[in-house]
C-alpha positions as CSV (number, residue, x, y, z in Angstrom):
1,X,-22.0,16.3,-3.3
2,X,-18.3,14.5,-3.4
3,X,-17.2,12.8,-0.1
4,X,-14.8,15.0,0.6
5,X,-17.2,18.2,0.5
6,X,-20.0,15.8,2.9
7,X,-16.7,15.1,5.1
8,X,-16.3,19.1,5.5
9,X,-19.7,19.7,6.1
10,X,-19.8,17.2,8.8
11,X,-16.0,18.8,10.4
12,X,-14.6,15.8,10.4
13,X,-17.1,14.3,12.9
14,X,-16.9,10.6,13.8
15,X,-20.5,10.5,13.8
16,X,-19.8,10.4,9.4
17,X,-18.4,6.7,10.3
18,X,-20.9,5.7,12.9
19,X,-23.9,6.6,11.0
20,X,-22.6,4.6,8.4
21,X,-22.7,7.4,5.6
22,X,-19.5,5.8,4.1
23,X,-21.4,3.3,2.3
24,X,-23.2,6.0,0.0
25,X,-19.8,6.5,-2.0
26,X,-17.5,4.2,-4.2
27,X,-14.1,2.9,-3.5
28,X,-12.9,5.5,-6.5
29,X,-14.2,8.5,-4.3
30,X,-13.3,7.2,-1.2
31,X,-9.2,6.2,-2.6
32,X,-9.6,10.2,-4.6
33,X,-11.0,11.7,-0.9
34,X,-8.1,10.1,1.0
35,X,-5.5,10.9,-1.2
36,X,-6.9,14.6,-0.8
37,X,-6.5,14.5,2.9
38,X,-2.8,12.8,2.8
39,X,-2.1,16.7,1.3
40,X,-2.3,17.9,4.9
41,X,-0.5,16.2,7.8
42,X,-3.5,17.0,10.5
43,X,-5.8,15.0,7.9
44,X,-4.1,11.9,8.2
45,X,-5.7,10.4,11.0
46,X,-9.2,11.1,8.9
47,X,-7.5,9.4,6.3
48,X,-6.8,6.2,8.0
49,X,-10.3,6.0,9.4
50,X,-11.4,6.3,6.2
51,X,-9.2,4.0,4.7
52,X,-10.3,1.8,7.6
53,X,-13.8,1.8,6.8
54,X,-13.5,1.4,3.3
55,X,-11.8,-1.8,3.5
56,X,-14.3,-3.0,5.5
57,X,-17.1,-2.4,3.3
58,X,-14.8,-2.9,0.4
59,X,-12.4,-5.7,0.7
60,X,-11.6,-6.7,-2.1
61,X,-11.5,-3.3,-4.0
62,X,-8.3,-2.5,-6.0
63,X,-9.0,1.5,-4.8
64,X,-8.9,0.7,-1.5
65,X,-6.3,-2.1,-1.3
66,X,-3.9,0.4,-3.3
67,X,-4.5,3.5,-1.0
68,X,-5.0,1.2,2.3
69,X,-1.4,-0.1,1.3
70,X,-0.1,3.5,0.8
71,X,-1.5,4.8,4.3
72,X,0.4,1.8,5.6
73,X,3.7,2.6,4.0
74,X,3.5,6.0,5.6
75,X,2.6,4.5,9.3
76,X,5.7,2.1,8.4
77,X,3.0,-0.7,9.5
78,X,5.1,-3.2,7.3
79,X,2.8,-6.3,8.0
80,X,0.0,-4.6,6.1
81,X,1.7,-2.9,3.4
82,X,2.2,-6.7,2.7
83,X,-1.1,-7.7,3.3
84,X,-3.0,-5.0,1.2
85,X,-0.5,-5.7,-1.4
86,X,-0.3,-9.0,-1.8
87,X,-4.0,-9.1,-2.4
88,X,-3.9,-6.2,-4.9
89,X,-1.1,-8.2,-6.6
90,X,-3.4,-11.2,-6.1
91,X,-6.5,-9.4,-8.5
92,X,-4.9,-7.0,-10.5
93,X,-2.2,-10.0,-11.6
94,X,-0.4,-8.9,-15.0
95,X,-1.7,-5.3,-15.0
96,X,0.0,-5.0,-11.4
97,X,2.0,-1.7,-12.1
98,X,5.7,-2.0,-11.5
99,X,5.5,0.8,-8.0
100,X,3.1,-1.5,-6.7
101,X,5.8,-4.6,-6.9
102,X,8.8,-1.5,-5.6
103,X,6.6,-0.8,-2.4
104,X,6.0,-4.5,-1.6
105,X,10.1,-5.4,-2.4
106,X,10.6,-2.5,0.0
107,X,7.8,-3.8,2.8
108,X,9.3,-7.4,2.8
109,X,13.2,-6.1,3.1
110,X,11.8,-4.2,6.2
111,X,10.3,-7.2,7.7
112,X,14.0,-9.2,6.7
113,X,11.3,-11.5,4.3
114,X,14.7,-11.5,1.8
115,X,13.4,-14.8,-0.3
116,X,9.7,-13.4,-0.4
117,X,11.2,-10.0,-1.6
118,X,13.1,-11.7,-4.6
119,X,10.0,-14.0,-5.4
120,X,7.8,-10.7,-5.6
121,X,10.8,-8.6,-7.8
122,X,11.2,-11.5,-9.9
123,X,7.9,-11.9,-11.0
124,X,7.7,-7.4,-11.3
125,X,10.6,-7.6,-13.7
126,X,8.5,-10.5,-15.8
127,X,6.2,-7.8,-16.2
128,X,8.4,-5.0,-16.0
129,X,11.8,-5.9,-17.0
130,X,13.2,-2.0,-18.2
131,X,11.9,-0.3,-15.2
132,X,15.0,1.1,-13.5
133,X,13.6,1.0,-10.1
134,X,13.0,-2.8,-9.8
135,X,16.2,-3.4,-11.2
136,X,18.0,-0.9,-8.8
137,X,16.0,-3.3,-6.2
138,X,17.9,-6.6,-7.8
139,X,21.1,-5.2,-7.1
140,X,20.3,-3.8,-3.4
141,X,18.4,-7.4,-2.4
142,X,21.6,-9.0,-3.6
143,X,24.3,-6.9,-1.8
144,X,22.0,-7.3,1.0
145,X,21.9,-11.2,1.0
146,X,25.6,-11.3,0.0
147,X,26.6,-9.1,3.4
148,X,24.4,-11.4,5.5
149,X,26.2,-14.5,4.0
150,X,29.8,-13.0,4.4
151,X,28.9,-12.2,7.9
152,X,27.2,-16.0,8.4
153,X,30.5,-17.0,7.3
154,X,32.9,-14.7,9.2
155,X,31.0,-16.3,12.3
């Protein structure tokens, strides 16, 4: 019986976390389960606890770094989109795909982390140097750092 199908059979009871059930199911099923719960808005709090409780049995699992990092993209939670990313970047190294280095760009412009942002897109397009996206993102992180300079200066 999938994760998902045990989750529904249990309606979404905490008790499926404090029973420790979790620990039955691979970081595959539990990343494939959540992103079937992101499909419907009143899910997502179900989704972050069981994001939540996949990284903690699972901390090092590129599933769950990628779709921990994607539940905090959509809370806006900018310090872990970094976090969760930086470690997936961390394992997965060369075979990091190039959204993966566009969502972290994007984290560390929120958080005003402008040289970390450029460090991180210049070593994407080393991987990646045709994808439109992370070449879009040289353009906006250097009109961004060009404004702040002109306005440094106009002070």
């Amino acid at each position: 019986m999938s994760l998902y199908q045990q989750m529904l059979d249990q309606q979404f009871s905490i008790q499926f976390f404090q029973q420790g059930l979790i620990k039955r199911f691979e970081p595959k099923e539990i990343r494939e389960t959540i992103q079937v719960l992101l499909g419907k808005p009143e899910h997502h709090p179900l989704a972050q606890a069981l994001g939540d409780a996949g990284m903690a049995i699972y901390p090092e699992s590129e599933d769950m770094l990628a779709i921990c990092g994607l539940l905090a993209a959509i809370r806006e939670d900018w310090e872990m989109v970094i976090e969760h990313l930086l470690m997936l970047l961390a394992i997965r190294e060369q075979r990091t795909d190039a959204l993966t280095y566009k969502v972290l760009v994007h984290a560390l412009k929120q958080r005003m982390e402008y040289e970390a942002a450029l460090n991180v897109l210049t070593l994407g397009l080393q991987h990646h140097p045709d994808t439109p996206e992370l070449v879009a993102e040289v353009h906006s992180l250097n009109q961004m750092v060009n404004a702040m300079v002109d306005q440094k200066r106009a002070q």
